[in-house]
TORKOL-4160 file (C-alpha; in steps of 0.2 Angstrom, whole numbers, padded with zeros to 4 digits, m for minus):
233
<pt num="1" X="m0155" Y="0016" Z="0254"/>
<pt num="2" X="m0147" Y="0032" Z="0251"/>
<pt num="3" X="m0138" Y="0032" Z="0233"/>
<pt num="4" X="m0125" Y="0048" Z="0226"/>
<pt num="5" X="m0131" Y="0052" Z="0211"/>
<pt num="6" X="m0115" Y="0064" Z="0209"/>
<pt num="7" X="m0102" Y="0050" Z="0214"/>
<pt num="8" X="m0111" Y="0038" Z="0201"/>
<pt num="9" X="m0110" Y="0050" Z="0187"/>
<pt num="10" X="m0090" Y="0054" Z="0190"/>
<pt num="11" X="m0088" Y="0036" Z="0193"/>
<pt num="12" X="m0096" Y="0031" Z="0175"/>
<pt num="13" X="m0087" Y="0047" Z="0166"/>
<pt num="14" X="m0069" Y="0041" Z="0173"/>
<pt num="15" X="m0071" Y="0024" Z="0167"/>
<pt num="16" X="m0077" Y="0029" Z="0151"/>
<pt num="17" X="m0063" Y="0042" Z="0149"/>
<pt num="18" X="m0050" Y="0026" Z="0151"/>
<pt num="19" X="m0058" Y="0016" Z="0138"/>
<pt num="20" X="m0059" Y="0029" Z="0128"/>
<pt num="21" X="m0041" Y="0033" Z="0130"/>
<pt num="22" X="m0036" Y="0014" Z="0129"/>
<pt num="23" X="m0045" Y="0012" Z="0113"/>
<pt num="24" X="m0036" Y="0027" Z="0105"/>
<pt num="25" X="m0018" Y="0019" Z="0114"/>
<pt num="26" X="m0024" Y="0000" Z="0103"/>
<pt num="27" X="m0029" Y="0007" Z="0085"/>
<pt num="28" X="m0022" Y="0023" Z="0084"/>
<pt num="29" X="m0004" Y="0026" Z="0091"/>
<pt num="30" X="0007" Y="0021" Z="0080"/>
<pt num="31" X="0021" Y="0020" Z="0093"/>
<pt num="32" X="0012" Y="0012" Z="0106"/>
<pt num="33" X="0021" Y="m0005" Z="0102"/>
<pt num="34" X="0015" Y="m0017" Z="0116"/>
<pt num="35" X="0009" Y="m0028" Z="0104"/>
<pt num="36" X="0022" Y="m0024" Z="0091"/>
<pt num="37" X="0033" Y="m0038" Z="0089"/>
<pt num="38" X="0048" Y="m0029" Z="0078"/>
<pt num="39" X="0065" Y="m0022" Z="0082"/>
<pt num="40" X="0075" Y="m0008" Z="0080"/>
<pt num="41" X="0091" Y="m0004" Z="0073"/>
<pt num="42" X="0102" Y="0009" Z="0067"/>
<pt num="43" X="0108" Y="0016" Z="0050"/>
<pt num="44" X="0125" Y="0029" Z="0050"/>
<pt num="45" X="0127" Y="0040" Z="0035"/>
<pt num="46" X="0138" Y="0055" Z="0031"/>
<pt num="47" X="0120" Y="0062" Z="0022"/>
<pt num="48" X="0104" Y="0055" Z="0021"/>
<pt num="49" X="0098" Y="0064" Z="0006"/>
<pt num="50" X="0082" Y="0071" Z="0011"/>
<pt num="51" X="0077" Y="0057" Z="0019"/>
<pt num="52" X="0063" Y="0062" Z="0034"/>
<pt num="53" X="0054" Y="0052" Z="0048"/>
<pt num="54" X="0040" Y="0038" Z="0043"/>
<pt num="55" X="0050" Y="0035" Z="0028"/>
<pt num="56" X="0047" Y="0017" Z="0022"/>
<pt num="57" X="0060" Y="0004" Z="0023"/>
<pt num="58" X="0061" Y="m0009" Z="0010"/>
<pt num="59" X="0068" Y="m0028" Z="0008"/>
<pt num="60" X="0070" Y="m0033" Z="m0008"/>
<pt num="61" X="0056" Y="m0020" Z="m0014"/>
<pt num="62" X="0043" Y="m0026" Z="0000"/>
<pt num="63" X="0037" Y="m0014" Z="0012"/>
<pt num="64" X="0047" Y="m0021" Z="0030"/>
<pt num="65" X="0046" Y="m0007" Z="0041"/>
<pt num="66" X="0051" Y="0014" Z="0042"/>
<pt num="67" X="0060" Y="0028" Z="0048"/>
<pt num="68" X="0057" Y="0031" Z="0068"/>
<pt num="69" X="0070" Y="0046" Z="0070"/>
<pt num="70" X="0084" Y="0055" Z="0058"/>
<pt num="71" X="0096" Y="0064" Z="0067"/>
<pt num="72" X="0113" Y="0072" Z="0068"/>
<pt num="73" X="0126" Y="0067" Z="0079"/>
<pt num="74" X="0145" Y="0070" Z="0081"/>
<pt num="75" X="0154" Y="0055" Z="0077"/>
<pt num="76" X="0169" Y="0055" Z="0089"/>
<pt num="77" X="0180" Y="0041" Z="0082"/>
<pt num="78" X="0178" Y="0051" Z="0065"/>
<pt num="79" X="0177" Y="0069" Z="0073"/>
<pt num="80" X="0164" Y="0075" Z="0061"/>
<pt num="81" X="0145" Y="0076" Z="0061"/>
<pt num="82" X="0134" Y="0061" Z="0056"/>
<pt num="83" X="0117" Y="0055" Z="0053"/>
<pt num="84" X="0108" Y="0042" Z="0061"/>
<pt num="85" X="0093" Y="0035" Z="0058"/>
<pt num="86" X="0082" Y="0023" Z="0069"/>
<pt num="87" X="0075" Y="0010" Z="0059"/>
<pt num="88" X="0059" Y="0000" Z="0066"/>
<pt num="89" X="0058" Y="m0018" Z="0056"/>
<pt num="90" X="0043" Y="m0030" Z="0057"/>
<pt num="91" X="0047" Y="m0043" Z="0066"/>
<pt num="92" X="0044" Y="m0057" Z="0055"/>
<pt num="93" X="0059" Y="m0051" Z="0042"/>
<pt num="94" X="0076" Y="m0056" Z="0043"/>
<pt num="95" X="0090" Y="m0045" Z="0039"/>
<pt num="96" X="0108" Y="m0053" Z="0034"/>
<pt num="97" X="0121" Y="m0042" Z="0042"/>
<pt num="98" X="0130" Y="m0041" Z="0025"/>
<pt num="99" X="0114" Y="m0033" Z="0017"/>
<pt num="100" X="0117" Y="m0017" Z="0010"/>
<pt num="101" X="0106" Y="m0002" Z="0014"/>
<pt num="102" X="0105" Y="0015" Z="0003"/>
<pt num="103" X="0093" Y="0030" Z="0002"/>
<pt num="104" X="0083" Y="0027" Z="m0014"/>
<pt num="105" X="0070" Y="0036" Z="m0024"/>
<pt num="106" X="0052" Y="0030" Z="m0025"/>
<pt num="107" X="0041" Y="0037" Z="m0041"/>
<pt num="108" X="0042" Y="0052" Z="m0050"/>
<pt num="109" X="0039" Y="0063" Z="m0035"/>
<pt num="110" X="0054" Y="0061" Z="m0028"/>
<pt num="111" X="0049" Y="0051" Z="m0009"/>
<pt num="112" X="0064" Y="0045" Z="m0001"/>
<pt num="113" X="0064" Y="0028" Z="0005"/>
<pt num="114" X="0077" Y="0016" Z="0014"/>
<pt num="115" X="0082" Y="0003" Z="0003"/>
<pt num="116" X="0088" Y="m0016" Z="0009"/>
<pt num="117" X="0097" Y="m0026" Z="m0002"/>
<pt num="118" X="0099" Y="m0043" Z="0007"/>
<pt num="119" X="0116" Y="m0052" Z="0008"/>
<pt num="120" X="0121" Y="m0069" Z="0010"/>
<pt num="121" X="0124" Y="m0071" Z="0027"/>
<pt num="122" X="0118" Y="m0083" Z="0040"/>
<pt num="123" X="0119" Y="m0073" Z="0055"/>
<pt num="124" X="0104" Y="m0057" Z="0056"/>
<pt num="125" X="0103" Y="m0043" Z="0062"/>
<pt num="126" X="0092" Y="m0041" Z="0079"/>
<pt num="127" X="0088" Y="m0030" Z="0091"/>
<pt num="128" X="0098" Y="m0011" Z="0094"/>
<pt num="129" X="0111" Y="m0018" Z="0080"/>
<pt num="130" X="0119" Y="m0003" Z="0070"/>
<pt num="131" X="0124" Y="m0004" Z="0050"/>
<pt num="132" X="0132" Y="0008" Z="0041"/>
<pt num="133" X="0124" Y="0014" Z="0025"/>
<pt num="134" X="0129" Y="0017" Z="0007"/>
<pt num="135" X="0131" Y="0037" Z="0005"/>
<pt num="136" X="0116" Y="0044" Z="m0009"/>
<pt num="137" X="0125" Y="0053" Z="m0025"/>
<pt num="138" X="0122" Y="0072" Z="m0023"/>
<pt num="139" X="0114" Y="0082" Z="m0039"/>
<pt num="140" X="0131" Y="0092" Z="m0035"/>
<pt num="141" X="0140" Y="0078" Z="m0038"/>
<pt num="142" X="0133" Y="0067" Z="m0052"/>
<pt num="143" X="0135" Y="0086" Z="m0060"/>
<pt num="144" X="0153" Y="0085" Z="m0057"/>
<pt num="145" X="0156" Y="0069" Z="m0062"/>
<pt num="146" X="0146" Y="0074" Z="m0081"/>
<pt num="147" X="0158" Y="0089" Z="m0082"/>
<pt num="148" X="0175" Y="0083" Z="m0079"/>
<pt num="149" X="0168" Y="0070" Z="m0092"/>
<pt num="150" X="0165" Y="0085" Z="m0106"/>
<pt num="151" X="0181" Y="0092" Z="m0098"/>
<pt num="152" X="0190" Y="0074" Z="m0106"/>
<pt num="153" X="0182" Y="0071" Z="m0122"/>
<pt num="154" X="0182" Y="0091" Z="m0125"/>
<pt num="155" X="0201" Y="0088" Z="m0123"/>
<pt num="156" X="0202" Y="0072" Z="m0134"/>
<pt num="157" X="0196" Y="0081" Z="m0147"/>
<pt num="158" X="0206" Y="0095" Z="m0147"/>
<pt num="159" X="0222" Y="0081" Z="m0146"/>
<pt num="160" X="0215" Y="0074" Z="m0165"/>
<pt num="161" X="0212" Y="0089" Z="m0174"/>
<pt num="162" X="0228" Y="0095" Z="m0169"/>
<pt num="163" X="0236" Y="0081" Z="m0175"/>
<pt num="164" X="0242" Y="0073" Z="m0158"/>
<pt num="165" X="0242" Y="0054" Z="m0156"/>
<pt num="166" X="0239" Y="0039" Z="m0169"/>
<pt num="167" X="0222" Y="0044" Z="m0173"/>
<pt num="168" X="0225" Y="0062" Z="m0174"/>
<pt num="169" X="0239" Y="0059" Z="m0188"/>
<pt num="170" X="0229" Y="0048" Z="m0197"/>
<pt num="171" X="0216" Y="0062" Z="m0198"/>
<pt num="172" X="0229" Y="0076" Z="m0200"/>
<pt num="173" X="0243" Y="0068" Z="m0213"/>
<pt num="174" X="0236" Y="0068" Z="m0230"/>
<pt num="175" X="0249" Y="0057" Z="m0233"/>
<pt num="176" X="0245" Y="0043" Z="m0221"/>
<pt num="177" X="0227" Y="0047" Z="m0227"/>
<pt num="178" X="0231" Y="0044" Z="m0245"/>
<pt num="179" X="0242" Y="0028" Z="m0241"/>
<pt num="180" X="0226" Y="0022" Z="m0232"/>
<pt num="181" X="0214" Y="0026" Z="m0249"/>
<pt num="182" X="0227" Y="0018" Z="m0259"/>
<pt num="183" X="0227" Y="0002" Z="m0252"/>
<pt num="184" X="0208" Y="0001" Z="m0248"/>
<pt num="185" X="0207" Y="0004" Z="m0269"/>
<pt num="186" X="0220" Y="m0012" Z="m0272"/>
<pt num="187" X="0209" Y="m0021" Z="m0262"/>
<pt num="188" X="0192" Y="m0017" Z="m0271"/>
<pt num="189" X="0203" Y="m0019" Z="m0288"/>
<pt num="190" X="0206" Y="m0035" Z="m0284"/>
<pt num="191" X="0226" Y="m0031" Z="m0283"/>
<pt num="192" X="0239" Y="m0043" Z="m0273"/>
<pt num="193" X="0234" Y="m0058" Z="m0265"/>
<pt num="194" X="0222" Y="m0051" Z="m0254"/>
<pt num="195" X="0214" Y="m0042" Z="m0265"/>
<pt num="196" X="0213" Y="m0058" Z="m0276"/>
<pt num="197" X="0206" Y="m0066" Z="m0262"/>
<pt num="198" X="0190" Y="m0056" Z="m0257"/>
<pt num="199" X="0187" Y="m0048" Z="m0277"/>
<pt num="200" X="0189" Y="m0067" Z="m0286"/>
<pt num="201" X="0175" Y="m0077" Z="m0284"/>
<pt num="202" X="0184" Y="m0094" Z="m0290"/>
<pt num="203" X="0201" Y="m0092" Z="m0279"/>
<pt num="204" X="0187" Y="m0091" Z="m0265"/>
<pt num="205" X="0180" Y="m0105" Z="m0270"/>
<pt num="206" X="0196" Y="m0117" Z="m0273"/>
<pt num="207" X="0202" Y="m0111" Z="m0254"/>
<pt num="208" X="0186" Y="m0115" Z="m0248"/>
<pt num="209" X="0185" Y="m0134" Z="m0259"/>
<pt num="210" X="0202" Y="m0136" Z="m0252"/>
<pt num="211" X="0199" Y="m0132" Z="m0232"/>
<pt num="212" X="0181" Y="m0143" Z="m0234"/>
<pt num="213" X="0192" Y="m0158" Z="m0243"/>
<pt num="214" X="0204" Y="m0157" Z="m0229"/>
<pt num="215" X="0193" Y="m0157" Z="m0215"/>
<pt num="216" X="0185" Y="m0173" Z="m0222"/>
<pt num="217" X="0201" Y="m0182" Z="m0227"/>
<pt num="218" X="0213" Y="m0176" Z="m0215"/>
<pt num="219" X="0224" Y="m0193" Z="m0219"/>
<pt num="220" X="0228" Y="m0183" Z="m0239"/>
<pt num="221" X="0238" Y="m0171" Z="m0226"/>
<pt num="222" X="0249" Y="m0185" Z="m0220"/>
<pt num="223" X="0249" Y="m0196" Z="m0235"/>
<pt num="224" X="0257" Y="m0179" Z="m0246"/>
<pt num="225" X="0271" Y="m0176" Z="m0231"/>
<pt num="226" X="0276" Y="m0196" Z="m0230"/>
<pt num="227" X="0279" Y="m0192" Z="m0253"/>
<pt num="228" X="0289" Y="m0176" Z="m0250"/>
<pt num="229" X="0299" Y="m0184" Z="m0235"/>
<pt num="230" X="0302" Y="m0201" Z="m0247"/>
<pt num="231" X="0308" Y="m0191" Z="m0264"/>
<pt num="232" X="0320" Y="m0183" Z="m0252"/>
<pt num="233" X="0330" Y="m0198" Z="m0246"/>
């Protein structure tokens, strides 16, 4: 019987080509999600940071899923440009639709990631649902924020040592300052009742007999008032 030698060799390199190609389509694709049981959703910023494609997405610090797309887009209801990004989730985590999500760094190199903070709703998110995220703090910004706070304090400072406020007079007037060192020097002296009071070891010592005595005969209390009410009849 005759046989194609030819034929039998195309035939066996085209169905090797397509196992080949299957195999690669299995184990190495990373989109090919056949057998990918996750689901995508959206995440709206006014600016992602930094933030890139494959960027991993965490819950609660575990690795969950990772960043499918970033891209602008004009927001019309806002009139204003806007990022999105297209979040793939495995598919055995769910996300409360209160949760809160925010761009957050990951080591000391500086790697983007998405972070999830889960809520404490009942209902999730599932497929094609879109959240909006919390906006990172700019460098620019935190930098701005530490300035006007140097901006303050540098003008608090120049309110005391010019005498402004209650503070800046007590710092200023060398007579309120003198008033001040005078009655702090009673006080060590023992002067007044007060002074008496924290100096002399045995008024102390009676005010503290007197407050124990009470505590454990309060009827002395009322038994004293019932006398003084009596003598005045």
């Amino acid at each position: 019987m005759f046989r194609d030698e030819k034929l039998e060799l195309r035939v066996g390199l085209f169905m090797g080509a397509g196992f080949f190609l299957m195999f690669l389509m299995v184990f190495f694709l990373k989109d090919f999600s056949l057998f990918d049981k996750g689901y995508n959703i959206q995440v709206i910023f006014d600016t992602v940071g930094g933030i890139t494609k494959n960027a991993p997405v965490k819950l609660a610090g575990i690795n969950v899923g990772e960043v499918k797309l970033a891209d602008i887009f004009q927001d019309k209801t806002e009139n204003r440009p806007r990022v999105k990004l297209d979040v793939r989730v495995d598919g055995n985590v769910s996300i409360p639709e209160d949760a809160v999500i925010r761009i957050n760094t990951l080591g000391l190199l500086g790697e983007k990631y998405l972070e999830i903070t889960p809520g404490v709703s009942k209902k999730y998110l599932a497929e094609g649902d879109v959240m909006t995220g919390e906006n990172p703090i700019s460098v620019s910004q935190q930098m701005e924020k530490m300035n006007a706070f140097m901006e303050s304090a540098a003008k608090i400072l120049q309110k005391i040592e010019s005498g402004d406020g209650t503070l800046g007079k007590l710092l200023a007037d060398d007579t309120i300052y003198n008033d001040v060192e005078v009655i702090m020097s009673r006080l060590r002296n023992g002067d007044g009742t007060l002074g008496k009071l924290l100096v002399k070891e045995d008024i102390y010592e009676n005010v503290e007999e007197f407050t124990s005595d009470v505590k454990n005969n309060p009827w002395k209390l009322l038994h004293k008032t019932r006398e003084k009410s009596s003598r005045s009849k």
